[in-house]
C-alpha positions as CSV (number, residue, x, y, z in Angstrom):
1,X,51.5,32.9,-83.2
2,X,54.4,30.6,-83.9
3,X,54.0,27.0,-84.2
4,X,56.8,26.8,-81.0
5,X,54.3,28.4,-79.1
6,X,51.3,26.9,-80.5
7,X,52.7,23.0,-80.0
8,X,55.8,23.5,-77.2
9,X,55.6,19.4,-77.0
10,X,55.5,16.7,-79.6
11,X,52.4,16.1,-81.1
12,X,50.6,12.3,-79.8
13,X,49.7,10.3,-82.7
14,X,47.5,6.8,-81.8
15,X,48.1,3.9,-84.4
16,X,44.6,1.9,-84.2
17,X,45.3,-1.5,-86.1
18,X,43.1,-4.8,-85.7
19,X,42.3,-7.4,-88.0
20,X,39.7,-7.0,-91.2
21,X,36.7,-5.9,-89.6
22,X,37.0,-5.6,-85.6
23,X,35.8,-2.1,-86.2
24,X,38.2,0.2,-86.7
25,X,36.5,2.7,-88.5
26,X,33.5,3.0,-86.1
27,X,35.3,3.2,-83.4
28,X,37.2,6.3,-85.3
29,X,34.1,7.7,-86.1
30,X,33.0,7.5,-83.1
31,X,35.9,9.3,-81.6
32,X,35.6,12.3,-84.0
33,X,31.8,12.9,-83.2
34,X,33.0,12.9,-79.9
35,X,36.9,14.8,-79.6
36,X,35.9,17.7,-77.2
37,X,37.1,20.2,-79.5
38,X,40.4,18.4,-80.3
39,X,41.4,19.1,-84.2
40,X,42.3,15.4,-85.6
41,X,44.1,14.5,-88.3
42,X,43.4,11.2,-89.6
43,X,46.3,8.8,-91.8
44,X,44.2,5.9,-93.2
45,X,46.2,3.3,-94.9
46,X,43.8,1.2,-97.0
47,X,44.5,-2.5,-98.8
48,X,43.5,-2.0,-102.1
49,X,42.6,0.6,-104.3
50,X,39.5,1.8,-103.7
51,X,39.8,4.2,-100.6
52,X,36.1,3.0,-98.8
53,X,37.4,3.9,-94.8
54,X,38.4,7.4,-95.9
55,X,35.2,7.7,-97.4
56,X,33.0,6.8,-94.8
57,X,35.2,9.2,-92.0
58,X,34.8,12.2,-94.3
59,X,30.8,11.1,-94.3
60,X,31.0,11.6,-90.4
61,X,31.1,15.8,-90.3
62,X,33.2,16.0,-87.4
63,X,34.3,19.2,-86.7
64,X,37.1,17.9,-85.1
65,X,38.2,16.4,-88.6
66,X,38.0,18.3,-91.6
67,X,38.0,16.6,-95.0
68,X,41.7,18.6,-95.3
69,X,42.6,16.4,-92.3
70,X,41.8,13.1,-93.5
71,X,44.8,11.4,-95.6
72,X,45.1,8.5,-97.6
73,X,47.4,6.1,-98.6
74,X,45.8,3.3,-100.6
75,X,49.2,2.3,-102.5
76,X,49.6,-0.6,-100.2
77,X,50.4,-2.2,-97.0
78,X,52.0,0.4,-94.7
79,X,54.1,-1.7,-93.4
80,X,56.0,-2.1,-96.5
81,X,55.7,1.7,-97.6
82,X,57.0,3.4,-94.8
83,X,59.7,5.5,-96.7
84,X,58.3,6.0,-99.5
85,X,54.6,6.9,-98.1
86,X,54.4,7.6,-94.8
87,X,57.3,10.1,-94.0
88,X,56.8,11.6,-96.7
89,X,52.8,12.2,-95.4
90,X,54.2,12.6,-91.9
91,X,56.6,15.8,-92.9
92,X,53.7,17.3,-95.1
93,X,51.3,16.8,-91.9
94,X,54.1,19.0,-89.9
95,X,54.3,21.7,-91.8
96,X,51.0,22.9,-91.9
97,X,50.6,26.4,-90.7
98,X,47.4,24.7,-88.6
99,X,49.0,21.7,-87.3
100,X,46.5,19.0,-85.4
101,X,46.4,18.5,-81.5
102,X,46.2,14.8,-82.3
103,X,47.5,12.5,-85.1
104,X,45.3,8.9,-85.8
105,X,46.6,6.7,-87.9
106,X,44.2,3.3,-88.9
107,X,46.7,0.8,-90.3
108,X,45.2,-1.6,-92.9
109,X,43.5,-4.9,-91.4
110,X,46.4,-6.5,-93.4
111,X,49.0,-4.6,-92.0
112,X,51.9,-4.9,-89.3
113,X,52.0,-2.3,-86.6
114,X,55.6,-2.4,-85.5
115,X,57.4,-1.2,-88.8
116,X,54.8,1.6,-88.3
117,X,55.7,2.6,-84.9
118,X,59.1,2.2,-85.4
119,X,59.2,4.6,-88.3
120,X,58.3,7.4,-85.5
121,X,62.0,7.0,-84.0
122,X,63.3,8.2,-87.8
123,X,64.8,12.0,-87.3
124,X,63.2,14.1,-88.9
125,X,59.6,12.7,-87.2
126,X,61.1,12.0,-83.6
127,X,61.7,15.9,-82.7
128,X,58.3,16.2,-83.5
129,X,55.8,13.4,-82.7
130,X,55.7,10.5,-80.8
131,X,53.2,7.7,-80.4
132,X,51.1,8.3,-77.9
133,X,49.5,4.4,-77.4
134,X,48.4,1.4,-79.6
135,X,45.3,0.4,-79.8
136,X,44.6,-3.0,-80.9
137,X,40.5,-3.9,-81.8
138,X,39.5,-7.4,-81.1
139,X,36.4,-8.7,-83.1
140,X,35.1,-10.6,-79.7
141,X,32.2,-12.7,-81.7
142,X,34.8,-13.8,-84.4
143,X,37.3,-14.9,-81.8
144,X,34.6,-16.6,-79.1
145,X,33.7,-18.4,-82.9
146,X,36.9,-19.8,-83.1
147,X,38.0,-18.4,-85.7
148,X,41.9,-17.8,-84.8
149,X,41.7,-21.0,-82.5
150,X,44.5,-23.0,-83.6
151,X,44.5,-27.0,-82.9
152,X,48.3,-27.5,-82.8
153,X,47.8,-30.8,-82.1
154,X,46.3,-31.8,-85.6
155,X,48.3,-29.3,-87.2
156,X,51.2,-31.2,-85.9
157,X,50.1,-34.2,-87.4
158,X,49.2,-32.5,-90.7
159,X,52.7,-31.5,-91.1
160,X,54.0,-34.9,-91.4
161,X,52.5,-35.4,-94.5
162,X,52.8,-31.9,-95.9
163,X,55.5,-30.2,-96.9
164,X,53.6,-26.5,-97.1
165,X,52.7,-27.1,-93.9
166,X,55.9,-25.5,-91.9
167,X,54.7,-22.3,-90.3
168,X,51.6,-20.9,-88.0
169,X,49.1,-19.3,-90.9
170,X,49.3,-16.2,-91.7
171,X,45.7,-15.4,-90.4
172,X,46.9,-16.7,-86.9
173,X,50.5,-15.0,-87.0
174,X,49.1,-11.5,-88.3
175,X,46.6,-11.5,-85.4
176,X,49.3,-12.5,-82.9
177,X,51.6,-9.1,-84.1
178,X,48.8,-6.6,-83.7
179,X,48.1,-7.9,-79.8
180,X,51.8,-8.4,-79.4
181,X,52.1,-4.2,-80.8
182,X,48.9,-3.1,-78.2
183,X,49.3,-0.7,-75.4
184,X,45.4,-0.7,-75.4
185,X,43.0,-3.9,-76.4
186,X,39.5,-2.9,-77.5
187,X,37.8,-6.3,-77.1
188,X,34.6,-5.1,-79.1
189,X,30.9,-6.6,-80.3
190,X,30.8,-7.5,-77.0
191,X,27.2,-7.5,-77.3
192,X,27.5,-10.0,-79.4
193,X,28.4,-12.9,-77.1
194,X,27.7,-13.7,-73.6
195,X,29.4,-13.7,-70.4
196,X,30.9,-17.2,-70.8
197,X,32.1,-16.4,-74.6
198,X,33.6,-13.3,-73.4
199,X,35.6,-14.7,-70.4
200,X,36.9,-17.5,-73.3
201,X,38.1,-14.4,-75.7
202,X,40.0,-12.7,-72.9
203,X,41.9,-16.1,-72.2
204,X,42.8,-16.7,-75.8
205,X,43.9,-13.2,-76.5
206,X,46.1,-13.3,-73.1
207,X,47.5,-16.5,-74.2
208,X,48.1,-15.1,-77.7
209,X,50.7,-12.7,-76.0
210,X,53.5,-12.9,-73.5
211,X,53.0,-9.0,-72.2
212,X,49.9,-8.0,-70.2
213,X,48.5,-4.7,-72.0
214,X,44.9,-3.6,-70.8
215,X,42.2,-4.8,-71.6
216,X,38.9,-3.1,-72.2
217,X,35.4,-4.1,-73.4
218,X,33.2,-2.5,-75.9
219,X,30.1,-2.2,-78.5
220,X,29.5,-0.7,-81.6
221,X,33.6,0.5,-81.4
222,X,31.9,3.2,-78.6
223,X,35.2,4.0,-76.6
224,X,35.3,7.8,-74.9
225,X,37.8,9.7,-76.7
226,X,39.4,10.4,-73.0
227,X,40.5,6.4,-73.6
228,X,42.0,5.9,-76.3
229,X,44.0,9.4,-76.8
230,X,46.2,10.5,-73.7
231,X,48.0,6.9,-73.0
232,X,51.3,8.8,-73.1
233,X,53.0,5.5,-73.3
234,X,55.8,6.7,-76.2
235,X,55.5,3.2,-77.9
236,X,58.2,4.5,-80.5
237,X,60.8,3.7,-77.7
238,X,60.1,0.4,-76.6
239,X,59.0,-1.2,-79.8
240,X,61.6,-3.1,-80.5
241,X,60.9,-5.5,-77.7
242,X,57.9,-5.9,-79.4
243,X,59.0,-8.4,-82.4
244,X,56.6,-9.4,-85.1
245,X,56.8,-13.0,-86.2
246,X,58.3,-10.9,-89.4
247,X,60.9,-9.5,-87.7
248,X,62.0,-12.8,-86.1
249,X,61.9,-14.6,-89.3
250,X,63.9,-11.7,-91.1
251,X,66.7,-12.0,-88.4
252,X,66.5,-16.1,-89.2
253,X,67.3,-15.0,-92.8
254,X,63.9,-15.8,-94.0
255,X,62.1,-13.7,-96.5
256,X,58.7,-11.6,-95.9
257,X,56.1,-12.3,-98.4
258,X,52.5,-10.0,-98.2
259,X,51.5,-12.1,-101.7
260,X,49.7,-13.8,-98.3
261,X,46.6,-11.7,-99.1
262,X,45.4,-10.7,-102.3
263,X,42.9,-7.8,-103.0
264,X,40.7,-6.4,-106.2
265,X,37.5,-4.0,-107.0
266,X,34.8,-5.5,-108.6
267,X,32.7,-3.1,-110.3
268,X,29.2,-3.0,-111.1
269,X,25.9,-1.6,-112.0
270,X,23.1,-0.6,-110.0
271,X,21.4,-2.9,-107.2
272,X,17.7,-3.1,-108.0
273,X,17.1,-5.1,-105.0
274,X,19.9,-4.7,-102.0
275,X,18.2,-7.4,-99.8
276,X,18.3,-10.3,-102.4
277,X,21.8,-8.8,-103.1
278,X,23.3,-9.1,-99.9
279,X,21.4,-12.5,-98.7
280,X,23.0,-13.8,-101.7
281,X,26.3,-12.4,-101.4
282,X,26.6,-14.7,-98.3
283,X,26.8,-17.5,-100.2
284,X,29.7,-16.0,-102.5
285,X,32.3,-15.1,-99.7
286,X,31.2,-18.6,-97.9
287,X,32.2,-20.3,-101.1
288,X,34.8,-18.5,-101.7
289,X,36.2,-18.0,-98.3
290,X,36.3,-13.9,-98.8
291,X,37.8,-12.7,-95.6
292,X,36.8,-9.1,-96.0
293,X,34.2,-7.5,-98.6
294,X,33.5,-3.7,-98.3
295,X,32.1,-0.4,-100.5
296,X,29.4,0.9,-102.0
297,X,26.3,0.0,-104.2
298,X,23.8,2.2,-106.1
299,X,20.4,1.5,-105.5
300,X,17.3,2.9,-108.2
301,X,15.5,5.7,-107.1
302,X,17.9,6.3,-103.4
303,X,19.5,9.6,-103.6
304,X,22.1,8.2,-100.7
305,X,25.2,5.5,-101.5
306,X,24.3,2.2,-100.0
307,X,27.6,1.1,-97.6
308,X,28.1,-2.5,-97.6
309,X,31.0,-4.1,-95.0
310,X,30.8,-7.8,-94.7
311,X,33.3,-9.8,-92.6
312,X,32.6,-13.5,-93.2
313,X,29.0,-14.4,-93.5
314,X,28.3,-10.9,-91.3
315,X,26.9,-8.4,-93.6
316,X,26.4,-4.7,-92.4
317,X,24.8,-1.9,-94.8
318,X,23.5,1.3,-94.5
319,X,22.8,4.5,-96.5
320,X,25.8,6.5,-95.5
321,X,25.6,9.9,-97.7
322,X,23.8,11.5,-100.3
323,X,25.8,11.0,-103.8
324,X,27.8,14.2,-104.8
325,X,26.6,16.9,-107.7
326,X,28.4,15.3,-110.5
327,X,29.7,11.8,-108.8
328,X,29.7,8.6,-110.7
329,X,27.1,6.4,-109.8
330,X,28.2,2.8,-109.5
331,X,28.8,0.1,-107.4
332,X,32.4,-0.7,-106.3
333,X,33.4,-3.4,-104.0
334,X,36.6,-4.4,-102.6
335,X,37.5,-7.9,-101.9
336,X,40.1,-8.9,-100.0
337,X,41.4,-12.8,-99.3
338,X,44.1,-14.9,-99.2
339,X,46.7,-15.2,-102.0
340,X,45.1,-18.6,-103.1
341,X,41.3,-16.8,-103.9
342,X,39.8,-17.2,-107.5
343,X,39.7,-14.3,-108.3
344,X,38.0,-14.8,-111.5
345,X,35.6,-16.9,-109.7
346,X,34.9,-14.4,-107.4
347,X,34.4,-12.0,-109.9
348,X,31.8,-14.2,-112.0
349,X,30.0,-15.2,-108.8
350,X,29.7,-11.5,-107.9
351,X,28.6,-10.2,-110.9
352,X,26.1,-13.0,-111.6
353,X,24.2,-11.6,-108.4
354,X,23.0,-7.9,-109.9
């Protein structure tokens, strides 16, 4: 069989970006355990260098997603790699003999998704895939919390006597460009907030954005696969009406700077006790205004890695997989914050907890 015959159209690809922790990677592995038969291939672009999404997918056994089909790019933000990374990953992806029925691509929670989809219009990827939807995940209890509620007013007055003060923050503009890239918004941990808390996230998301993409709700990322693949939108085409605050500063002759966030592993030894660990690990990234912590610890005696994902004082862990014949045992952590974090503070406060 030729691979005319076997793929006569382009092959859909779904970019799923959101900010650190909205839950991405559940709602991916929850659309693998759930595919209908569809083979996926999965392009994971992670912000640092230790590769914990990619890990926690191939943990999933799928069998719509093979360990062969999960790839990695952990160099980076994707945004900023496109030609060197992700073209070249793209064209390797297409000339497998066994091509996928469905490319998903989980952008950093760092990254921008329009230099992504744009990428997709470049020629030798164009002929052969196209973009299929966008689908932005909203972290519903962070937002109802206020975190990217902005009080311009003050802010305003802050700027008089402060000279650093002369743009939105990054936080706020980042989160802006991922609902301003959506075909699709996942407003999930729904379950997390009530009725009143929800109606007040849908009204600052929709006033976040001057188009109107849907809107959805969800829990524990659970979104049927029927959802989020088959949006045939094509975003690759229309993308450029969908400017980043990059983009618009880069035609103002102003200069992109992703020092903005800063990330590093911190490694360790076993965890004797997880629970003390993590209830004091709070404090840390509460100090230290950590945005994102995530990987794995060893605990004594457990013949499974212990997974550890925190986004602000919200701590999730769980015994994901057994550790591998031969694998290193160890506990690595990345942290990601802003450019300003201590990182040698961090790293002492961290390390003073095992």
């Amino acid at each position: 069989m030729t691979l005319a015959k076997a793929h006569p159209g382009k092959i859909p690809a779904t970019v799923i970006t959101g900010f650190l922790g909205a839950g991405k990677t559940t709602m991916i592995r929850n659309l693998l355990q759930n595919a209908d038969g569809k083979r996926i291939a999965l392009i994971i672009n992670e912000f640092g260098d230790l590769g914990v999404d990619g890990d926690v997918l191939k943990g999933c056994g799928a069998e719509a997603c093979s360990e062969e089909d999960i790839i990695e790019l952990t160099n980076g933000c994707i945004c900023c790699t496109v030609a060197d990374d992700f073209i070249p990953t793209m064209t390797k992806l297409l000339e497998r003999e066994n091509r996928p029925d469905h490319i998903v691509i989980e952008t950093s929670g760092l990254a921008l998704p329009q230099p992504l989809v744009a990428a997709f219009n470049w020629p030798d990827i164009r002929s052969e895939v196209t973009v299929d939807g966008v689908v932005t995940v909203v972290d519903s209890a962070a937002v109802a919390a206020g975190r990217f509620a902005d009080d311009h007013d003050k802010v305003g007055a802050l700027r008089v006597n402060d000279d650093n003060l002369d743009h939105e923050s990054p936080l706020e503009e980042l989160f802006e460009d991922q609902l301003t890239a959506a075909d699709l918004i996942v407003l999930n941990k729904t379950d997390l907030i009530d009725a009143a808390g929800l109606k007040s996230v849908r009204d600052e998301v929709a006033s976040r954005i001057s188009r109107k993409p849907t809107m959805i709700e969800a829990r524990n990322g659970e979104v049927a696969a029927a959802i989020l693949l088959g949006l045939g939108v094509g975003t690759e085409g229309e993308i450029a009406n969908r400017k980043s605050h990059h983009e618009m500063e880069h035609e103002a002759g102003e200069e992109h700077d992703h020092d903005e966030f800063d990330s590093f592993v911190v490694e360790l030894g076993a965890i004797a006790d997880p629970a003390l660990f993590v209830d004091r690990l709070k404090a840390v990234i509460a100090e230290h205004d950590v945005l994102r912590l995530k990987g794995f610890a060893d605990v004594p005696g457990k013949p499974m890695r212990l997974l550890i994902q925190a986004v602000g004082s919200r701590i999730d862990q769980y015994y994901d997989r057994a550790w591998a014949p031969g694998e290193a045992r160890g506990t690595r952590l990345v942290v990601i914050g802003l450019h300003d974090m201590d990182e040698t503070a961090v790293r002492a406060a961290i390390s003073a907890l095992v």
